[in-house]
N, C-alpha and C positions, 0 to 999 in steps of 0.2 A: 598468506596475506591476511589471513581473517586474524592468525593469532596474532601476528604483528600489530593488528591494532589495538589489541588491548596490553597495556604495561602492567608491572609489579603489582602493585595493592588493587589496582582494576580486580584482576584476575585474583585476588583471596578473598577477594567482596561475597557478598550476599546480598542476593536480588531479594528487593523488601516489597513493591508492588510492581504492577505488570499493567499496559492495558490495550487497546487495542482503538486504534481512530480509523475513521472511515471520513475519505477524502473523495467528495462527486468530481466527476468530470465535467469539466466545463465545456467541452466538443459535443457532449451528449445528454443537454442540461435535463429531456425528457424522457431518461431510462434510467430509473431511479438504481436499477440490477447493475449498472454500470460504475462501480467506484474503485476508488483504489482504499488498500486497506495497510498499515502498515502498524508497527511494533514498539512501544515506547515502557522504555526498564525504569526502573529508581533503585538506586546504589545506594546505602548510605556508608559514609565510612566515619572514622577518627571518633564512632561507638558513638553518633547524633544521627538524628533523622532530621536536622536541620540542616548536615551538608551532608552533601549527597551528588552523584555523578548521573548523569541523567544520559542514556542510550535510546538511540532508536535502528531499526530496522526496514529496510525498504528495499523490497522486491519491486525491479521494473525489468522491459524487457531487454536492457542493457546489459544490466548485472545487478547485483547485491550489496545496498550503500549502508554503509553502517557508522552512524556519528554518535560521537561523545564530546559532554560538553558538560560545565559545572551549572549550568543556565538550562533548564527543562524548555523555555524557549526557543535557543538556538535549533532543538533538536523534533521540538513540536511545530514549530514555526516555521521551521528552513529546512532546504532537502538540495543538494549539489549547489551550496553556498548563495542560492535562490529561493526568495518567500516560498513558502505553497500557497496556493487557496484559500481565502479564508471562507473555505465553507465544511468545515471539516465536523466531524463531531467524536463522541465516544462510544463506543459499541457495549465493550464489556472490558471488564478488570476487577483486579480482585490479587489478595497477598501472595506473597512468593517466598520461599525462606532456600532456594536453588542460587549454587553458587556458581560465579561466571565461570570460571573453569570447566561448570558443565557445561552452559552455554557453548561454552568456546569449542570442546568435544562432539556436542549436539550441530551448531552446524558441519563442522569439517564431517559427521560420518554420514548427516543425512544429502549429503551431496546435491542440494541446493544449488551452487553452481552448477555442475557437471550437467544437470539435468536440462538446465535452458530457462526458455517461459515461452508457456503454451498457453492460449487458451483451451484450445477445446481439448487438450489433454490434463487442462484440470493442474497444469503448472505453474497458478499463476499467483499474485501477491494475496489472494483472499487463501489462498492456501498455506501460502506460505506463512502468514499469520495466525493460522490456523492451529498451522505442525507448532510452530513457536509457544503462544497460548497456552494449548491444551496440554503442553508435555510442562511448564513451571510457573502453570499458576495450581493455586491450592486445594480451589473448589467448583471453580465455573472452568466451562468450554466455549471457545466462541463456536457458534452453530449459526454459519450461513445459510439462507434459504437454497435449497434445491432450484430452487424455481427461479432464480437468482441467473444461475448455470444454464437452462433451460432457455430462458429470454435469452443471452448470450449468444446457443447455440442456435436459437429461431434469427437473431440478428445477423448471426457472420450468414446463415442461409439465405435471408433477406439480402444482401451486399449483393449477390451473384444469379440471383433470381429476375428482379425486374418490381415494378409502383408497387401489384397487387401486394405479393408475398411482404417485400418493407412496408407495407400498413397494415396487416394482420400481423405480424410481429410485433409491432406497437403498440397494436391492440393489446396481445399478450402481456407483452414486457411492462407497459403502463397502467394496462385497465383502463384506458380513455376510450370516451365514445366518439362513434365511425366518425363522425361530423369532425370531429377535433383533429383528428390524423388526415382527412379527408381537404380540409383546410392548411393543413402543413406542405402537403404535395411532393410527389415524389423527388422533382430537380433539386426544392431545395434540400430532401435529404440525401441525395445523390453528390450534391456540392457541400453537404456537411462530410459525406463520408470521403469526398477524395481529398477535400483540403485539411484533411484532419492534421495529418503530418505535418503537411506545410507549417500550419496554425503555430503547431504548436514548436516546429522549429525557429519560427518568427518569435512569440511567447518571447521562447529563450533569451533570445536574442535582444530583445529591448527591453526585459526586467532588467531593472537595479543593483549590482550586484550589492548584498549586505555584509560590510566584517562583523566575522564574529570570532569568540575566543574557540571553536566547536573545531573538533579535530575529526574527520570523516575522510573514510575509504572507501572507493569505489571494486569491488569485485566484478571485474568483466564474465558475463556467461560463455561457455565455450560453444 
């Protein structure tokens, strides 16, 4: 499925920069360790860096979407033919002179799908942006904090704990003082954690759908 999306001169290109955006979640506007992280290429072909094929890459807990499109927009802006967030920013990037063809090799062997999406087994889009990153860009790594992972694991503990442990969590994962967490109260994070899903299958559902000319596959995890 993965190679099928990419055609003919896709696939002889040479990935010219690389970079890596970081998307907050809006469920969890106060655990900054909470984001999604995903993967944005620049192609040039026809020998300009004025045209250019723009990919991106995105791990969620679904599967593995991969869009392309002639508009660096369609593919930084939109994600399953839906805006993202605009609260997104840049992490790190940096040149790339790796041809898709590796790409295309590089996902099929590191089995990215086969694997799932885990959090607390560290399977999840900040990794998987990670592996992507660190193997075709030239000079930088993306390097997430630990601590990042750490909040994460204090949170999904806090979910099945009870008030105290979800506000020492916060404490953690925030660095806010007592008083700030202490004012938040546990129902309402208890009604942020269960309507989370909800939320965001609602979300779906009454964004806009936008056309665009962006050609995107969805890989289901198994």
């Amino acid at each position: 499925a993965v190679v099928s999306t990419q055609s003919g001169h896709y696939g002889r290109g040479s990935i010219s920069e690389i970079w890596v955006y970081k998307q907050k979640l809006k469920d969890w506007p106060l655990l900054p360790a909470l984001y999604h992280a995903f993967v944005v290429l620049k192609i040039p072909y026809q020998c300009s860096e004025s045209c250019a094929i723009w990919v991106s890459l995105d791990k969620h807990d679904d599967g593995i979407t991969i869009q392309i499109s002639r508009k660096k927009e369609d593919v930084v802006d939109m994600c399953h033919e839906h805006e993202r967030e605009k609260n997104f920013e840049i992490i790190v990037q940096d040149k790339s002179d790796k041809t898709v063809n590796r790409l295309i090799k590089f996902l099929v062997n590191s089995k990215f799908v086969e694997e799932g999406y885990s959090i607390k087994d560290r399977k999840h889009c900040k990794k998987f942006a990670k592996d992507i990153f660190d193997k075709f860009a030239e000079t930088k790594k993306y390097e997430y904090e630990e601590q990042e992972d750490s909040a994460i694991d204090a949170l999904l503990l806090a979910i099945n704990s009870g008030a105290a442990t979800i506000l020492a969590a916060l404490l953690f994962a925030v660095d806010m003082p007592l008083a700030t967490c202490a004012a938040i109260g546990y129902s309402g994070l208890n009604s942020m954690t269960s309507t989370s899903k909800i939320s965001k299958a609602r979300d779906q559902d009454n964004k806009k759908e936008k056309s665009t000319d962006c050609d995107s596959a969805l890989i289901p995890l198994l």
